[in-house]
C-alpha positions as CSV (number, residue, x, y, z in Angstrom):
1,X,16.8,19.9,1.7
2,X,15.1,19.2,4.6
3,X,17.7,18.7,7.8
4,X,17.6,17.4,11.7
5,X,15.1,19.2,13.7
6,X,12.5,19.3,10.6
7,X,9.2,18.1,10.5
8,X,9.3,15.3,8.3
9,X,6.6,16.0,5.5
10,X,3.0,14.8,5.4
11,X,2.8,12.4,3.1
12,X,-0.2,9.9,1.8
13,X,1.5,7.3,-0.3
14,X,0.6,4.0,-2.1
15,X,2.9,0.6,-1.5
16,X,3.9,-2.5,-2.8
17,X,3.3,-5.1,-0.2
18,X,2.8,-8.1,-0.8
19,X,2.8,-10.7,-3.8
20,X,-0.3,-12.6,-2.4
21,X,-3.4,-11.8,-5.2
22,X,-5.9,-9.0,-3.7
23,X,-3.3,-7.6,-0.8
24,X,-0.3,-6.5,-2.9
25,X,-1.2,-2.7,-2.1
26,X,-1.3,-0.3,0.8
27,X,-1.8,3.6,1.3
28,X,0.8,4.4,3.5
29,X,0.7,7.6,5.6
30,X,3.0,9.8,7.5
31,X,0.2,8.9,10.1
32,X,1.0,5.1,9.8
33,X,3.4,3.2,12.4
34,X,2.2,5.7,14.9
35,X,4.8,6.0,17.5
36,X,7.7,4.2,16.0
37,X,11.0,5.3,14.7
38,X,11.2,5.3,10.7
39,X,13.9,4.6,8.3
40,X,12.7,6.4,4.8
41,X,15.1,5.7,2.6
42,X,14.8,6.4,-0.9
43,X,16.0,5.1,-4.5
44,X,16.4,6.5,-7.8
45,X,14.8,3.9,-9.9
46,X,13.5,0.4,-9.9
47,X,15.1,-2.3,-12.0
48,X,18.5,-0.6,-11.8
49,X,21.6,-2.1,-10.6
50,X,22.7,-0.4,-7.0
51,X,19.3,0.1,-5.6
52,X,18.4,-3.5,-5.1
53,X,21.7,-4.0,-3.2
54,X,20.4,-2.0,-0.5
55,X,16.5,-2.6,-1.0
56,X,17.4,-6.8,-0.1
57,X,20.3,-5.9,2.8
58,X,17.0,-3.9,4.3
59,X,15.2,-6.3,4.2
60,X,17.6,-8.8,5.3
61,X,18.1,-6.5,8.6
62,X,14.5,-5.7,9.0
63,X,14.4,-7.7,12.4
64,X,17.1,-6.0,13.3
65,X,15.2,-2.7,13.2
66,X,12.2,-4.1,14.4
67,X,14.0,-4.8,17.4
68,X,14.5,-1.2,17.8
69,X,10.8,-0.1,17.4
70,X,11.7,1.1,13.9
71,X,9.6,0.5,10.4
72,X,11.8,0.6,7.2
73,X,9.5,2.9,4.4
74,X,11.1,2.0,1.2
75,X,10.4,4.4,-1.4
76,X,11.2,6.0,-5.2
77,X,9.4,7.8,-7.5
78,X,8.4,4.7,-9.5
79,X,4.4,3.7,-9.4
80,X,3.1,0.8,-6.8
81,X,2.3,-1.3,-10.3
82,X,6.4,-0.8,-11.3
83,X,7.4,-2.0,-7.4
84,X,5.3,-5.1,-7.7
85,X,6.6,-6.4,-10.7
86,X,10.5,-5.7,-9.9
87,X,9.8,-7.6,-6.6
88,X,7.9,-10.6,-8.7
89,X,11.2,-10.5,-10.9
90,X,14.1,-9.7,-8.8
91,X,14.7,-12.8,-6.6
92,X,16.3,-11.3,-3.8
93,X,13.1,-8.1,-3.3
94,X,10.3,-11.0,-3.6
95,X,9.8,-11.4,0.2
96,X,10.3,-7.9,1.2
97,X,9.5,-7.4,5.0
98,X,8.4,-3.8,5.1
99,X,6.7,-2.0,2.3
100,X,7.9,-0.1,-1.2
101,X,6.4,3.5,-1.5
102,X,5.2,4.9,-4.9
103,X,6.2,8.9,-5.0
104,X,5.0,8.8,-8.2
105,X,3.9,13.0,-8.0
106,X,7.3,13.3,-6.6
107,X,5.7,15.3,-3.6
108,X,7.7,13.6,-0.8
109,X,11.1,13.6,-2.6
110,X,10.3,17.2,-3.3
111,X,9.0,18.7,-0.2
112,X,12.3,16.9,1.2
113,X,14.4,18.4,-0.9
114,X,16.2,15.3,-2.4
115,X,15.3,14.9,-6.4
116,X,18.0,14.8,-8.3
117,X,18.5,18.4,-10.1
118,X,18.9,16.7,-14.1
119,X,17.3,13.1,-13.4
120,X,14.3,14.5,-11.7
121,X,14.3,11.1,-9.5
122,X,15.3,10.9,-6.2
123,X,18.8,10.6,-4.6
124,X,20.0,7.9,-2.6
125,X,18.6,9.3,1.0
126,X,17.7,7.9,3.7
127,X,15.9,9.7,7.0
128,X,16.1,9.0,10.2
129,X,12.5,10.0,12.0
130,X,11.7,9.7,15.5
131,X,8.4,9.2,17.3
132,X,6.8,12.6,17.2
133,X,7.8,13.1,13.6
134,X,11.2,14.8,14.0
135,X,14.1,14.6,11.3
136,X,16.8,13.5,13.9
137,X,19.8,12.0,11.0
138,X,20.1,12.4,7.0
139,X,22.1,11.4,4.5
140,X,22.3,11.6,0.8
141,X,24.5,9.5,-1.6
142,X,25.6,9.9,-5.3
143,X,23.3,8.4,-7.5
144,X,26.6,6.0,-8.3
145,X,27.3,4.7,-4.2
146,X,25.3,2.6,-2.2
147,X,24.6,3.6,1.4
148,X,25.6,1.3,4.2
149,X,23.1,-0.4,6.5
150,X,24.7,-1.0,9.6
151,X,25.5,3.0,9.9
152,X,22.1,3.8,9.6
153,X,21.4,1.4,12.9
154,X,24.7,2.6,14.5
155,X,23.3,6.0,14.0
156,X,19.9,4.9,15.4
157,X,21.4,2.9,18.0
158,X,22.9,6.3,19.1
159,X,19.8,8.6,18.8
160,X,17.9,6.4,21.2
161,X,20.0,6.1,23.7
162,X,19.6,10.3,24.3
163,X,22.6,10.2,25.3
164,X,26.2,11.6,23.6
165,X,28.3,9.0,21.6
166,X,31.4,9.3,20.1
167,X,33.1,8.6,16.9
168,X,33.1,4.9,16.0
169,X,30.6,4.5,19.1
170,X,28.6,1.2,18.9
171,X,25.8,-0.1,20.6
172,X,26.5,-1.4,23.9
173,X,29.9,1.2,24.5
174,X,30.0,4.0,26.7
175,X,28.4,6.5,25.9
176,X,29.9,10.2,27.0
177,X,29.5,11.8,30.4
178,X,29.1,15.9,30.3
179,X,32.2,17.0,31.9
């Protein structure tokens, strides 16, 4: 598995969007949101029972990490067709703020290291990605637990202030001085 300090992957992906006729898809590159911080967090399969749990809260904090010059990149190994219709049937992934990524070839959640060794789909990951395309936090859940959203900002809140933060350290805390 990929870890901090890796390149994060090339990767050339098609998304789910919108529901508006004509603009429901997207290719989506590593090239896209040039100069933002990304979230890529990944779930096993659509139209499951854990995975939209954590697809809505996403979305639900998407200003959140907006405010933070961060795009959330959704993504699973199910097709852009299979992400549209779970969002047109699941009432709380129908107004999705940031896009749903198709690794249908499994090439991302390969060359990251993350599909499952028997299911073949991916694990519950998620990736923090700085600016210049650096790994920078990671973390992987059984298939069966759903990962928490307000670590994954605390932990971004922490990598862009440079600086060193300690346990249970929240935004807006000091941070730690080298002795």
């Amino acid at each position: 598995m990929l870890t901090i300090g890796d390149q994060c992957p090339e990767f050339q992906l098609k998304a789910a969007v919108s529901l508006e006729a004509g603009k429901e898809f997207t290719d989506i590159s590593h090239e896209s949101y040039e100069g933002k911080w990304k979230v890529l967090f990944f779930w096993p399969m659509d139209f499951t029972f854990i995975c939209p749990t954590e697809i809505a809260e996403f979305g639900r904090r998407e200003e959140d990490f907006a405010d933070r010059d961060t795009q959330i990149l959704g993504i699973s190994t199910d097709t852009h067709f299979v992400h549209l219709a779970w969002r047109k049937d699941h009432e709380d992934l129908r107004d999705l703020p940031y896009p749903m990524l198709a690794d249908t070839k499994r090439e991302l959640s390969e060359a990251l290291g993350i599909l499952h060794k028997e299911e073949g789909v991916a694990l519950r990951a998620t990736f923090i990605v700085d600016p210049e395309g650096i790994i920078r936090w990671v973390s992987v859940n059984d298939l069966s637990v759903g990962r928490n959203v307000d670590e994954v900002l605390r932990v971004l809140d922490g990598l862009q202030t440079d600086e060193l933060c300690p346990c249970n350290w929240q935004k807006g805390e000091a941070t730690l001085g080298v002795a």
